[in-house]
N, C-alpha and C positions, 0 to 999 in steps of 0.2 A: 396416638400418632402425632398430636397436634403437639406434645409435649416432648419428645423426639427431634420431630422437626426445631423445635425451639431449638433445643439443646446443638442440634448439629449446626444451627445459623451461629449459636453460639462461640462453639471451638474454632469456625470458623471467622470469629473476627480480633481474636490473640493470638501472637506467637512469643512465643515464651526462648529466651537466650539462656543458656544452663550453661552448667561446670561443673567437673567432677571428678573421681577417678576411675579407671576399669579396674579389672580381675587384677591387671599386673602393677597397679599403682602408679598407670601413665595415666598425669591430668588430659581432660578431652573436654572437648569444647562443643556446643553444637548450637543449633536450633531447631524447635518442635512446636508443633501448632495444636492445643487441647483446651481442655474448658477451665483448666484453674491448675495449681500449683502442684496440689495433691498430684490429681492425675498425672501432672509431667512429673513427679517421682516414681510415682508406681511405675509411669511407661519405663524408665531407664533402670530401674531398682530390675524389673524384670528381665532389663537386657544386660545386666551384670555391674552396671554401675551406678557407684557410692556420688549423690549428688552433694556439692556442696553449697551451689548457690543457684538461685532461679530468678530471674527479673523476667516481669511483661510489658511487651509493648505493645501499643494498638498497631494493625495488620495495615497500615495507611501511608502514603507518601510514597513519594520515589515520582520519578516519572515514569510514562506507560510504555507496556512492552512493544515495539517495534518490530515487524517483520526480518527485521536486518539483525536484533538481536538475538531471537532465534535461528539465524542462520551462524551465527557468533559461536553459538552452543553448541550446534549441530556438529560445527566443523570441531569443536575443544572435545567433545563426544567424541567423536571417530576417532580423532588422532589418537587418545590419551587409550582407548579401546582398543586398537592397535599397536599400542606400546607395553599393551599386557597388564592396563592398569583395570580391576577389577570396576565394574558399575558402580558400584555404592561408591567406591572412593573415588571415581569421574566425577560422578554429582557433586560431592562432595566441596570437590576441588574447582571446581567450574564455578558452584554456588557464592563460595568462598570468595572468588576473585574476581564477578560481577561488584561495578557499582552499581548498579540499578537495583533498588531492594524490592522490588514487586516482583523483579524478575527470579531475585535469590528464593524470595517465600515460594515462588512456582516449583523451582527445582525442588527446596525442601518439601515441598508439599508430594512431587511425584518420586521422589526420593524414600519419602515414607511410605506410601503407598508400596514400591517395588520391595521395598524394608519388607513391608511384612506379608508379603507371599504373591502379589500384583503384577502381573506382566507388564514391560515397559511399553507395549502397546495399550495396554487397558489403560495404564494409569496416562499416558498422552490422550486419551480420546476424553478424557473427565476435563480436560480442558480446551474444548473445541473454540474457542476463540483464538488461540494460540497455535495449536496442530490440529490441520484439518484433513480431511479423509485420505487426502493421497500421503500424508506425511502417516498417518495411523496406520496405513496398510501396507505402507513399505517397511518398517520397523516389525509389523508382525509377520511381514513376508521372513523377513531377515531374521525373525525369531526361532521362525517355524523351521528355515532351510538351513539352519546352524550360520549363516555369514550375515552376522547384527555389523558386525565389525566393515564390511564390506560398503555393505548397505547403505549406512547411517555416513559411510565417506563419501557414496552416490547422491544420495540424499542435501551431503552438505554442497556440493557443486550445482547441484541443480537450483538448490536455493540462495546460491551464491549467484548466479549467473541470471536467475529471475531478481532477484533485488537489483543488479547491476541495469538490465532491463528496464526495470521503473522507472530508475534514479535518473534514465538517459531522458525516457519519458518526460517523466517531471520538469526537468530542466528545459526541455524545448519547451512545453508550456508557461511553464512560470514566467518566464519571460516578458513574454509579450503580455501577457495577463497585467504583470508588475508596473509596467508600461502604459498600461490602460488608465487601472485605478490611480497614477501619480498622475497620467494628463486629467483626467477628473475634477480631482484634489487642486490642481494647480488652476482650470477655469474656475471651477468655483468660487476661490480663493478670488480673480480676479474680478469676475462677477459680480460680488458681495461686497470688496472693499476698495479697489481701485477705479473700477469704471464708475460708481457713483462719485468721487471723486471730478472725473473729466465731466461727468453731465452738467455739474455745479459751473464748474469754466463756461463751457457750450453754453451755458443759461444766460451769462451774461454778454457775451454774444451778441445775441439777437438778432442772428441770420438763420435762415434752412440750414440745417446740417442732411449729409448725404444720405442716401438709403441705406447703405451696409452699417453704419452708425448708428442710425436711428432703431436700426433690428440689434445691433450688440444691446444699446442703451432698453431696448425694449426688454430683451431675454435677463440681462442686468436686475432691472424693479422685477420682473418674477421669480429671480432668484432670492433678489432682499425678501421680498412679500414672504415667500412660499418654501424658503431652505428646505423648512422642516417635512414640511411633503415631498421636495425632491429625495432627500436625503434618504426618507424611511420609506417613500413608495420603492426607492431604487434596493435599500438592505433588506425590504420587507419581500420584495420581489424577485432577489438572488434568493435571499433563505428560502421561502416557499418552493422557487424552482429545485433548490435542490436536495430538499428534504422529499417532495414529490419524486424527484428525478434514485432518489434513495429508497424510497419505499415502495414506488408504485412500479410493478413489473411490466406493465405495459407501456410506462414512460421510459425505463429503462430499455428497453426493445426499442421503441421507438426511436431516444438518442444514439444507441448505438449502433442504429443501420445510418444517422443521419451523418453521425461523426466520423463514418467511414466514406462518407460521397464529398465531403468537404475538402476543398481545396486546398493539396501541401500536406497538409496536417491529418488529412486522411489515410494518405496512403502512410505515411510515418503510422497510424496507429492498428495500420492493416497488418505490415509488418510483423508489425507486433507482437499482436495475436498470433498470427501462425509463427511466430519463435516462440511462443510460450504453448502452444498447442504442441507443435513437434517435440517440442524440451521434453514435455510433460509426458507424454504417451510413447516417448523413445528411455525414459530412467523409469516408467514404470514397467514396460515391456522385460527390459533388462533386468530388472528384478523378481521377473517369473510369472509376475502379476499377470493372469487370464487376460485375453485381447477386450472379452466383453465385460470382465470387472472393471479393467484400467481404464474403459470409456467412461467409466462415471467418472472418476476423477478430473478427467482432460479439458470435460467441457468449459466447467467453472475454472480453472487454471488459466483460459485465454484470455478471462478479463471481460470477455464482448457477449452481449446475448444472442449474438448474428451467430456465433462460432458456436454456443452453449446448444442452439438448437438444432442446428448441423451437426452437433455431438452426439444428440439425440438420438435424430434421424439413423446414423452408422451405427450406433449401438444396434438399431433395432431390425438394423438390415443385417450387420453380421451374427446377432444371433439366431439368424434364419437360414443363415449358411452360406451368405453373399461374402464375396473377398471385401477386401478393406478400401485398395486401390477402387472399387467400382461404388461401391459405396460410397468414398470420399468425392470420385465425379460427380456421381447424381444431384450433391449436395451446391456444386456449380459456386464455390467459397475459397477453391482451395488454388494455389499457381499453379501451374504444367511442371515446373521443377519439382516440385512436393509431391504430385502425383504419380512423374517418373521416379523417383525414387523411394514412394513406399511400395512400387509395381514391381524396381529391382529385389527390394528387400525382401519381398513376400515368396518370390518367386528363390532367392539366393537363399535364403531364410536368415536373414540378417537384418530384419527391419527395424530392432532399435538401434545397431549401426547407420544406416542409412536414414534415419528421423536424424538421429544424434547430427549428421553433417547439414542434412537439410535447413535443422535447428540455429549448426552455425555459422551456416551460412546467413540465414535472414537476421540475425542477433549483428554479425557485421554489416548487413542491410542496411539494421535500424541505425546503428553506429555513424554511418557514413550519413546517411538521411539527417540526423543529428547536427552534424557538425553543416551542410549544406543549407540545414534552416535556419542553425544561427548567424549563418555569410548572410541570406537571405533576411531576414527578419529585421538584421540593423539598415540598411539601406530604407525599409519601407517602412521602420519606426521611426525614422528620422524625420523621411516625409510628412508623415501623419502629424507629428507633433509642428511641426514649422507652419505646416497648412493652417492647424487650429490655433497654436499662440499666434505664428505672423498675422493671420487674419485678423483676432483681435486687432491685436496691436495697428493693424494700417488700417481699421474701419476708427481705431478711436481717432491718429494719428492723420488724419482726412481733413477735420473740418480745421486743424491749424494748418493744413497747406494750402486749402483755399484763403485762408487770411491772409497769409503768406504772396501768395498770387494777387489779392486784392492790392494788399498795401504797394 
């Protein structure tokens, strides 16, 4: 066993570029991931073709796969699936014409797998870092019910539209965030090397300098003194929070009931969730997916632990034979909008129609929230910053205007 395992960590860490020709004398080109050279001629020798050259390379580099890049696939999948081009030669051609080589070795990897007899749900679930349960179970929905083709187009919108989501995310955040760490950067800076500068002046002096001064000049020697403690209590204290905030489930719970009462920024991330909750449980409905399978998936989709456990909760009410609409109340999470419209659906029996608009509605929610935090955001980063450099600046700027006034 122990020497198995070797061996499979083994193949797993070369991929080997060939060339060759087939049955009919058309050179063909590929890539194949094995344990040595040999083995990549037997594999091809067995598939009809005459190898003429093999080089390896280590399985390393590139940069990492992205959420967006897989959405990239997803969408060159479908189309090329719908235009009648067979799977092998999708992959094929998709693999081909990524630059990102970690992502090509992924396709080849589950490329080969479906090669040799693998379902393209099986062979997506061996990489659950990449596609995760709801992306596995629509592809075997769409396996199963003959429309891969259909599916894997659903599948690309939905993941098109949750990236789009993020990205809007992201951007309100970063912001202000980027804002932060430059006001920082730029007291410290003054801190450390211009205000000891003015104490040296002040010194010669040899008058009281004012109170707001004397506390710059004060904060000033503790920065010279103590950089190094500011600097690594402050990195050591991000990282910890949110490596803890990363692993620990009850931190995680915690920040995400906090992050949703916070001001502005809350409701923007409340939003959210219930666009990615609705998205998620209206493309899996529509693909056939059971109401109480598709609840696993939905919860973790929204991003939030608040919404994960409230996912819960309705899984475990509807599989008792509770509607979905009453269900979704009890949970006391969800708007009056969402709830009349999964009550029309249930009732019309249209309810991943009626998620699907609920969806896009709160998706242009988020949209519009986006654009009103960034009006908002520059007016009170403005402030902040003038507040803390002017302050500086008129506590250093004090004791020459009292000389000023003397003289």
């Amino acid at each position: 066993m122990a020497t198995s395992a070797s061996a499979a960590a083994k193949v797993k860490d070369f991929v080997f570029e060939w060339e060759g020709k087939d049955r009919n004398g058309k050179v063909v080109r590929g890539e194949i991931r094995a344990g040595g050279e040999a083995m990549v001629s037997a594999t091809l020798r067995r598939q009809g073709i005459l190898v003429s050259k093999v080089k390896k390379r280590r399985a390393s580099g590139g940069k990492s796969i992205s959420q967006k890049d897989i959405a990239v696939f997803t969408r060159q999948l479908a189309t090329m699936m719908r235009a009648g081009v067979p799977l092998l030669q999708a992959f094929d051609i998709v693999a081909r014409g990524s630059t990102n080589p970690r992502l090509t070795r992924l396709l080849n990897d589950i490329r080969q797998d479906v090669e040799t007899g693998t379902s393209l749900s099986a062979a997506f679930r061996k990489h659950p870092m990449y596609f995760d349960a709801l992306y596995c179970n629509l592809v075997e929905a769409g396996e199963s019910g003959g429309i891969l083709e259909a599916l894997l187009d659903r599948l690309a919108i939905y993941q098109e539209k949750t990236v789009a989501l993020k990205n809007k995310i992201k951007s309100a955040l970063t912001y202000p965030i980027a804002v932060m760490v430059v006001a920082f950067v730029v007291v410290a800076v003054i801190m450390i090397f211009v205000v000891p500068s003015f104490k040296d002046v002040f010194t010669s002096f040899g008058a009281d300098l004012p109170a707001p001064t004397l506390a710059v000049i004060a904060l000033s020697e503790f920065f010279v003194s103590y950089w190094w403690l500011v600097f690594g209590t402050l990195g050591g204290g991000i990282y910890f929070f949110l490596q803890t905030w990363k692993r620990s489930e009850k931190m995680q719970k915690a920040m995400d009931r906090l992050l949703l009462r916070i001001p502005v920024f809350g409701d923007l991330l409340y939003k959210s969730a219930v666009a990615r909750w609705t998205r998620t449980l209206s493309t899996m409905f529509a693909a056939g997916v059971p109401l109480v399978e598709a609840l696993d998936s939905v919860g973790g989709a929204s991003g939030n632990a608040v919404f994960t456990e409230a996912t819960e909760k309705i899984q475990r009410d509807v599989s008792t034979g509770a509607a979905l609409t009453t269900s979704m109340q009890t949970t006391g999470i969800f708007p009056t909008m969402v709830l009349q419209m999964a009550s029309i659906g249930e009732e019309s029996g249209s309810l991943d129609h009626m998620l699907g608009k609920a969806a896009e509605f709160y998706e242009d929610e988020v949209d519009e929230a986006v654009k009103a935090l960034s009006s908002l955001m520059e007016p009170i980063i403005i402030v902040f910053l003038g507040t803390v450099i002017g302050g500086i600046v008129v506590a250093m700027y004090m004791p020459i205007f009292k000389l000023g006034q003397v003289v």
